[in-house]
ZAMARGU-4260 file (C-alpha; in steps of 0.2 Angstrom, whole numbers, plus 5000, padded with zeros to 4 digits):
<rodrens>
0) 5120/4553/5377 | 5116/4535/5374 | 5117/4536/5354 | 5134/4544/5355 | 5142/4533/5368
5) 5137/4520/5358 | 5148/4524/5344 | 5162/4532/5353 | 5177/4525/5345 | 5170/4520/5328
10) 5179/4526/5315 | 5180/4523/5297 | 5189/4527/5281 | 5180/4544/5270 | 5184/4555/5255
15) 5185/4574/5263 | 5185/4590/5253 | 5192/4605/5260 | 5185/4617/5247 | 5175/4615/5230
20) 5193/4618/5221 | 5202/4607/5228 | 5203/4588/5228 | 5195/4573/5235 | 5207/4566/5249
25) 5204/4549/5258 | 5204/4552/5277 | 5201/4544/5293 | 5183/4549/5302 | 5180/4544/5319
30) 5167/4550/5332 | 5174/4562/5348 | 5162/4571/5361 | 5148/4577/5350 | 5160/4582/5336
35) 5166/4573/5321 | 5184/4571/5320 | 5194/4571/5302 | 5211/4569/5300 | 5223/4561/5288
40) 5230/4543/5285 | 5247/4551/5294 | 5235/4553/5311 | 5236/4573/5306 | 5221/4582/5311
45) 5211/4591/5295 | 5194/4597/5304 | 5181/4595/5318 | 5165/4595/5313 | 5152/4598/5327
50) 5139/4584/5324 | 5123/4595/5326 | 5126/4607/5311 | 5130/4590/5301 | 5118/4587/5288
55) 5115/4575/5273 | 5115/4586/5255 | 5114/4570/5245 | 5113/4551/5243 | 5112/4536/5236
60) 5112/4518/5239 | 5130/4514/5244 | 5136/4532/5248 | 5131/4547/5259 | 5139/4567/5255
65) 5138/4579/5269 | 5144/4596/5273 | 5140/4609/5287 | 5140/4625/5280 | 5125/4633/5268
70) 5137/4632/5253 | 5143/4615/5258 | 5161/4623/5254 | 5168/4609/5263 | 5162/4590/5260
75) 5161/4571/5266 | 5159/4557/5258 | 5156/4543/5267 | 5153/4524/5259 | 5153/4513/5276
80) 5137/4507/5280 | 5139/4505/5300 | 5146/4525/5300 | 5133/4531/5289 | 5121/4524/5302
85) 5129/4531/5316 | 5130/4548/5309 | 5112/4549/5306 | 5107/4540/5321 | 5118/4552/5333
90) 5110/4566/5322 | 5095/4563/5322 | 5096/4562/5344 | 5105/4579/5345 | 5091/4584/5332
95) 5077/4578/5339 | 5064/4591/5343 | 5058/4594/5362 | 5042/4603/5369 | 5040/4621/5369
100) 5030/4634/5368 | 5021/4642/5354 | 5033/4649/5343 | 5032/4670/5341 | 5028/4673/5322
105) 5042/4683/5320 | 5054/4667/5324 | 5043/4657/5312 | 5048/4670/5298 | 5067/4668/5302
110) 5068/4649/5302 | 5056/4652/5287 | 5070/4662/5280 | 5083/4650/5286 | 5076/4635/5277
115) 5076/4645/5260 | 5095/4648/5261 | 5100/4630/5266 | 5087/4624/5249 | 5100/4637/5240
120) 5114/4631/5246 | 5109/4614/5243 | 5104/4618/5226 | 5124/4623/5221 | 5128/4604/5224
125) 5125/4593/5209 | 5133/4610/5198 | 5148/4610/5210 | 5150/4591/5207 | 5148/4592/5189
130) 5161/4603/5189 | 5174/4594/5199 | 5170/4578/5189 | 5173/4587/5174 | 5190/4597/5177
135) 5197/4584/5186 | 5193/4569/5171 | 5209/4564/5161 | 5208/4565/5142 | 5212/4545/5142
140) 5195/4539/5151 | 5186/4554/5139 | 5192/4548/5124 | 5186/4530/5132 | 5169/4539/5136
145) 5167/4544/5120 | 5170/4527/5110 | 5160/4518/5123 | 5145/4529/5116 | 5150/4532/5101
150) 5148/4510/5101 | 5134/4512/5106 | 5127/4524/5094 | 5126/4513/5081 | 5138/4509/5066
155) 5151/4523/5060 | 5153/4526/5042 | 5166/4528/5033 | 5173/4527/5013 | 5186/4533/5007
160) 5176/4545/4996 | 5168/4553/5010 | 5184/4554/5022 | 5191/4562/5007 | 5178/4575/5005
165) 5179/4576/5024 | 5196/4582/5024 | 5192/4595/5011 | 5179/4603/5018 | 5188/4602/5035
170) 5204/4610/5029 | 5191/4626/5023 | 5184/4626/5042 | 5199/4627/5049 | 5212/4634/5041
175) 5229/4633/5046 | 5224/4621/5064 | 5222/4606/5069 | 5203/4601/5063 | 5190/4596/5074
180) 5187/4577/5074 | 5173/4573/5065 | 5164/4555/5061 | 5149/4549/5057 | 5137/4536/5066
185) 5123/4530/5058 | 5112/4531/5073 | 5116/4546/5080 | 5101/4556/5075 | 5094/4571/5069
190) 5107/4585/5077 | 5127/4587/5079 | 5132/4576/5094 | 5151/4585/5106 | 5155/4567/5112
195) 5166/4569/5130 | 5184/4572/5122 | 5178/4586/5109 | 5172/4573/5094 | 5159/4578/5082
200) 5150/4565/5077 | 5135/4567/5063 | 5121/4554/5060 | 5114/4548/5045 | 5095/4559/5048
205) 5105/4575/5051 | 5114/4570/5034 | 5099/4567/5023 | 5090/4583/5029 | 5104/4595/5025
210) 5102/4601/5006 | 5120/4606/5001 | 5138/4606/5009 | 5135/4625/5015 | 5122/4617/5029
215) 5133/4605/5033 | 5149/4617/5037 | 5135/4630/5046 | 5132/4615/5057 | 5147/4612/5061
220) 5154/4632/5063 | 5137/4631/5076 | 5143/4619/5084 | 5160/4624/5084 | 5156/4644/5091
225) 5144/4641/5103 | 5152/4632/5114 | 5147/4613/5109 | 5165/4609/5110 | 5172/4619/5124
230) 5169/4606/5137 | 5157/4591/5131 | 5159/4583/5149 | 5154/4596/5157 | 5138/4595/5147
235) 5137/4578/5145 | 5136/4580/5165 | 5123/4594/5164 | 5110/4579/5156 | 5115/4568/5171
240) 5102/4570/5188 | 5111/4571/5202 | 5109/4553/5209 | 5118/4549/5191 | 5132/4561/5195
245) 5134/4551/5213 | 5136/4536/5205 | 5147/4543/5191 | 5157/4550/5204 | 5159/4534/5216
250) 5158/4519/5202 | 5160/4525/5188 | 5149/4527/5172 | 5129/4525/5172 | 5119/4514/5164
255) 5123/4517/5144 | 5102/4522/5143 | 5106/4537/5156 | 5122/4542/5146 | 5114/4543/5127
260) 5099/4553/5134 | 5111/4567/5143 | 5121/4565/5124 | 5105/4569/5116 | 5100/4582/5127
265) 5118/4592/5132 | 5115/4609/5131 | 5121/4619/5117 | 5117/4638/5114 | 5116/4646/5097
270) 5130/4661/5089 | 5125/4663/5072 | 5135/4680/5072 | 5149/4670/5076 | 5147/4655/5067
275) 5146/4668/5051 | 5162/4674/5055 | 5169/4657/5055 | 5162/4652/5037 | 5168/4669/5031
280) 5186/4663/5036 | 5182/4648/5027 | 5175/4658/5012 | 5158/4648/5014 | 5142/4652/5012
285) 5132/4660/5026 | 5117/4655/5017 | 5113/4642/5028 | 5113/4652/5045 | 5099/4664/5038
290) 5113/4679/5034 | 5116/4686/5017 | 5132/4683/5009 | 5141/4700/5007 | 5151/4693/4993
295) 5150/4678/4982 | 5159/4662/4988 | 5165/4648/4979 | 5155/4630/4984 | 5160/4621/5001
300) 5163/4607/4990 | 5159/4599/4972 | 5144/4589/4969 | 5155/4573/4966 | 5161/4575/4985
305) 5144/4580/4993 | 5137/4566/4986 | 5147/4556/4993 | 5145/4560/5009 | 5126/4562/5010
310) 5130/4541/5004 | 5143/4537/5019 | 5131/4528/5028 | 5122/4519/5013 | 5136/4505/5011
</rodrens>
């Protein structure tokens, strides 16, 4: 074949993955007799792949992912400009459709049936991405994450009144542990924001609309007991599209526009039951989550210390 004899002995640097699980390693691909060849920096052959079950599951600009299997178990990532071209281009020729007959209906129907469970398989890519991303992201370039959006939120407030009442009503929410970190941003909008590395942050708007301390602590037990915090990249990931998680994935952050809106619009269910339980530990209220109280409790915290921090962000 022309198209294949053409890039014979090309080959180029890639980032292979064995299996969803395990992690991306750099390897050499080149092109052998209608096969893509893979093997590791040390000349150790990892895989053949046969180039007519190669397929492209995703894209961008500077990078191309491919597998050859429905579940895309096994992944390349290829960044080189002259090798992309050569993979489609030799694809595309061992691809290229020839004259026949009219197809049977019944073998319309299979490759009807075919085409359904490569879109399935397809479809497990961006959520098998997130999740690699996530796991395999160290706390130090979360915890960079999170003050590079929490910059860009706006302002965070602070006294030493309200860090003070902070502290109080954070040592009734979690008694006997390290509590939650928990700030607040001026900017940061009308609900409970999980930043990347597990940080709370409360904005000014969700402040003002909550009427007593109880609401406040509910919010935060919500947030809390339905999983807000159990893996905030993960969910920061979940707001991202998939040509997002590509370039997060090969350069890095997105735009900061493209990260505030997947903030904003992370994913978070709802426990009340649980969130009940929480407060009741706390001997708060549950008031505020629409559950009667089965005995009185004491206030989450004194009017002097509410007030000052419904005011945090006034100064």
């Amino acid at each position: 074949m022309t198209a294949l004899r053409k890039f014979e002995r090309l080959e180029a640097i890639g980032h292979w993955r064995a299996e969803p699980d395990a992690p991306l390693r750099e390897v050499v691909v080149g092109f052998g007799k209608a096969t893509l060849n893979i093997t590791s920096l040390q000349d150790e052959t990892l895989a053949h792949w046969a180039l007519s079950a190669l397929r492209r599951i995703a894209q961008d600009e500077e990078a191309s992912l491919y597998a050859v299997d429905d579940d895309a178990e096994e992944t390349l990532l290829i960044t080189d400009p002259l090798m992309i071209e050569a993979i489609e281009t030799v694809s595309a020729a061992l691809n290229r459709p020839k004259p026949r007959r009219k197809t049977p209906v019944w073998k319309t129907l299979i490759a009807c049936g075919l085409v359904v469970a490569i879109g399935l398989g397809v479809a497990k890519v961006p959520n098998m991405l997130r999740a690699q991303i996530a796991s395999n992201t160290p706390p130090v370039r979360a915890r960079a994450l999170s003050d590079k959006l929490a910059e860009r939120l706006g302002r965070q407030c602070e006294t030493v009144q309200a860090s003070r009442a902070l502290a109080l009503l954070s040592s009734r929410l979690y008694p006997g542990s390290a509590p939650r970190a928990i700030v607040f941003i001026e900017g940061a909008g009308p609900a409970l924001l999980a930043l990347p590395d597990g940080t709370f942050v409360i904005g000014r708007k969700l402040i003002e609309r909550l009427a007593t301390p109880e609401a406040l602590a509910a919010e935060i037990a919500l947030a809390e007991t339905s999983g807000a915090g159990d893996d905030p990249m993960r969910k920061l990931l979940d707001g991202l599209d998939l040509w997002q998680v590509m370039g997060f994935l090969l350069r890095g952050w997105p735009d900061d526009q493209a990260l505030l809106a997947a903030l904003h619009s992370a994913p978070h269910g709802h426990n009340p039951a649980r969130a009940a339980e929480m407060l009741r530990a706390a001997r708060i209220s549950t008031a505020a989550l629409g559950i009667e109280d089965e005995t009185p409790q004491p206030l989450a915290l004194d009017d002097q210390s509410w007030v000052a921090l419904q005011g945090v962000c006034d100064l």
